[in-house]
N, C-alpha and C positions, 0 to 999 in steps of 0.2 A: 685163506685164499678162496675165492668164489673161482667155482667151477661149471655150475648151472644155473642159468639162469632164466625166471618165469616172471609175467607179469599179468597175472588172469584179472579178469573184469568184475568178476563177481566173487562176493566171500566165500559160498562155497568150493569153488575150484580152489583157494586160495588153502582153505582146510582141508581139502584135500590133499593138496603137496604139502603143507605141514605135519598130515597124518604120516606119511612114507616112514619106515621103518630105512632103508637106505634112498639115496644117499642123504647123511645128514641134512637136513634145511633147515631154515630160517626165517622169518621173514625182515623183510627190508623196508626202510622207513626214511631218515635221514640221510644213513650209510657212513656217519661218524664214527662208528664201531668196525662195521663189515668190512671196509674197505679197507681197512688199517691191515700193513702187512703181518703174515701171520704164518705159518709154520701150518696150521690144518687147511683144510679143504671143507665146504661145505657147497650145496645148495642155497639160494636166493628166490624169496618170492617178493616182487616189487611189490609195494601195497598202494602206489600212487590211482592207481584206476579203481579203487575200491569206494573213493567217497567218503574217506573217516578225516578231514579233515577240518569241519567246519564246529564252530564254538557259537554256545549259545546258552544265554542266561534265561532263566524261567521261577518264578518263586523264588524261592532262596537258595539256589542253586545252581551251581553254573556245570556244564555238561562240556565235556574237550575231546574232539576228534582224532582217538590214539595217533594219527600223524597229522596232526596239528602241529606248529613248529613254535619252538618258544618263544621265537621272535613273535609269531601270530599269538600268543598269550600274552606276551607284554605288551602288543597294542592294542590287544582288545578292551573295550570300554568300561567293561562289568571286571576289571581283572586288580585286586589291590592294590594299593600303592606299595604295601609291604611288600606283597609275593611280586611287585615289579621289580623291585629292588634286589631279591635273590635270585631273580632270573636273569638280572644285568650281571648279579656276583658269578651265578653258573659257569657264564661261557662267552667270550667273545659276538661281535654282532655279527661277524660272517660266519659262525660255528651256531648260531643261535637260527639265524637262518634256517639251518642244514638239518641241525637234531628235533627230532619228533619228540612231543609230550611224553606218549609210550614208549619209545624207545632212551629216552634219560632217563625214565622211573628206571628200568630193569637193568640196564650197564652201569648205576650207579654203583659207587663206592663208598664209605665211611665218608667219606669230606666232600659230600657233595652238597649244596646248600638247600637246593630244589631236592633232591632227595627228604633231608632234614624238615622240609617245612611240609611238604604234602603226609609225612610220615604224621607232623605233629595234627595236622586239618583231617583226619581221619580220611585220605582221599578212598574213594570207591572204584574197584574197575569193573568194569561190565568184560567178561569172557566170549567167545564163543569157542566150541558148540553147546549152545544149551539156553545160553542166555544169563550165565553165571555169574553173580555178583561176589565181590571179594575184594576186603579190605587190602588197603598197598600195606600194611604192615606184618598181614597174613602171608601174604604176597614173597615180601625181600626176603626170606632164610632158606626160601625153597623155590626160588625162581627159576633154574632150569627145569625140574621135576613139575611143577604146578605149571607151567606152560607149556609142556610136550606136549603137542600135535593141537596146541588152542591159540587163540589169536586173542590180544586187547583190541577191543575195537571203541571204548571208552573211559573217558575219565571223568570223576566227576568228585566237586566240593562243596561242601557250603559257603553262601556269600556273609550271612548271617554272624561269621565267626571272624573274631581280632585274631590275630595275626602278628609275632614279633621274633623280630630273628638276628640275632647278635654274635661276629665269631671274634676270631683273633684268631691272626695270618703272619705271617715273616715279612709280607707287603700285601697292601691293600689289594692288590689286585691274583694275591694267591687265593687256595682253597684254605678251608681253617687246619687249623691246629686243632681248636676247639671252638663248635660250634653252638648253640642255643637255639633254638625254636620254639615259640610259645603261643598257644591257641587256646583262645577262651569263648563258648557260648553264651548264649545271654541265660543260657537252664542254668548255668554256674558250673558245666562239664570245664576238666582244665587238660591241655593232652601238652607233653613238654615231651622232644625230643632233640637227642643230643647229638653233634658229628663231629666231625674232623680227624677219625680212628676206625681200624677196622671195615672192614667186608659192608657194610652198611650202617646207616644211623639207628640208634637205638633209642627204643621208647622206654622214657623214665619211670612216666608217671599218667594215667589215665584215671581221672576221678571227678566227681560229682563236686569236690571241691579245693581248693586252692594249696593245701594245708599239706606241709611235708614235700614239697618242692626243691628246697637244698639238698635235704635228707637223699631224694629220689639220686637228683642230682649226680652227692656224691659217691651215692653206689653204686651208679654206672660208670666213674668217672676212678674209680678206685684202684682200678687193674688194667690204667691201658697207658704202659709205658712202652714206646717207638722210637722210630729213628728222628720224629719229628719234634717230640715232647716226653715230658717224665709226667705219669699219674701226679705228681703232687702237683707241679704248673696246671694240670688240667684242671683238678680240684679247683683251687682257687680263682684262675681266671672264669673258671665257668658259672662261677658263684657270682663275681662282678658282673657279669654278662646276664645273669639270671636277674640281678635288682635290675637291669635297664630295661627289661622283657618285662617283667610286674609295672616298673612303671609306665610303659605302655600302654600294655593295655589295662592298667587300674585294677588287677587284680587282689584283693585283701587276701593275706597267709600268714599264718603260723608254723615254725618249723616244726 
């Protein structure tokens, strides 16, 4: 439950109230998360007057306004058709609306698909105070501790890199069961990241090249039996889903 709430103009007043040691704060973005009721209390820093919301492509690289809103990623120009496609799977278009780029990365869960695939694009986030870059996959296992008292004020990917992303859901329009994520450079780097289970998506396999992909696969996929799925469904469907990813984007492999 919000109990304070701030809307400063400028980032550093904003890092300021996220420095406070009491009362807890936050900052505020979409408010798909904050607003939901909740049993604690926190502080609210609005982050709308701050200016991080604008997107922009430059070299091979595209740059995202930590409260940029998915909906504004999916229509912007320089944005895939792949990673449109998992930001339709994300969320609803009046939730898409609402949820900020930075704040979906961090309230993600295992089956989030936009999690999965910026996990697999090696996405970048720029920090402040400091000016601190760090990878989203550095990021996920220590997301409250690596964000006390700092702000995402960017996101950023390469445009340069394929993109493929395959789950299997209860219905099309759930989150996965078991998810697939596949990104390939033109260097021959391959980055494969898995969801649909657990606390966030997990990185399989990061390599120079293509080779041992099932393998990676099945050892993430080995030990995650839920209420959703048995590790062996996982295995398997994530394997079918793994060849439609390769044949996407054309990648040659050897188990």
């Amino acid at each position: 439950m919000i109990t304070d709430y701030h809307r400063p103009e400028k980032i550093d007043e904003a890092l300021k109230l996220l420095a406070r040691k009491a009362p807890a704060t936050r900052p505020l973005g979409g408010g798909t998360v904050l607003t939901a009721p909740s049993a604690e209390t926190w502080a609210v820093v609005d982050l709308q007057l701050l200016g991080l919301d604008k997107i922009s492509a430059k070299g091979k690289q595209l740059t995202i306004g930590a409260t940029a809103s998915l909906q504004d990623l999916l229509e912007f120009k320089d944005t895939s058709d792949a990673l449109k496609a998992v930001i339709r799977h994300e969320a609803t278009a009046n939730l898409r609306r609402a949820a900020t780029v930075a704040g979906t990365l961090v309230s993600a869960d295992g089956r989030s698909p936009f999690a999965a695939a910026m996990l697999a694009l090696d996405t970048q986030l720029t920090l402040q105070p400091g000016d601190e870059t760090m990878g989203y996959g550095s990021l996920l296992p220590l997301r409250g501790e690596a964000l006390a008292g700092k702000l995402i004020t960017e996101v950023a990917i390469a445009t340069n890199v394929k993109l493929s992303y395959h789950y299997v859901a209860r219905t099309p329009a759930d989150l996965a069961v078991v998810g697939v994520a596949l990104a390939a450079w033109p260097s021959g780097r391959t980055r494969l990241a898995v969801s649909g289970f657990g606390r966030a998506p997990a990185l399989a396999l990061d390599g120079q090249e293509a080779s041992g992909l099932e393998t990676a696969l099945e050892n993430v996929l080995n030990e995650t039996n839920d209420q959703w799925a048995s590790a062996e469904y996982r295995v398997e469907a994530g394997k079918a889903l793994l060849k439609r990813a390769i044949h996407d984007i054309g990648v040659s492999h050897e188990n």
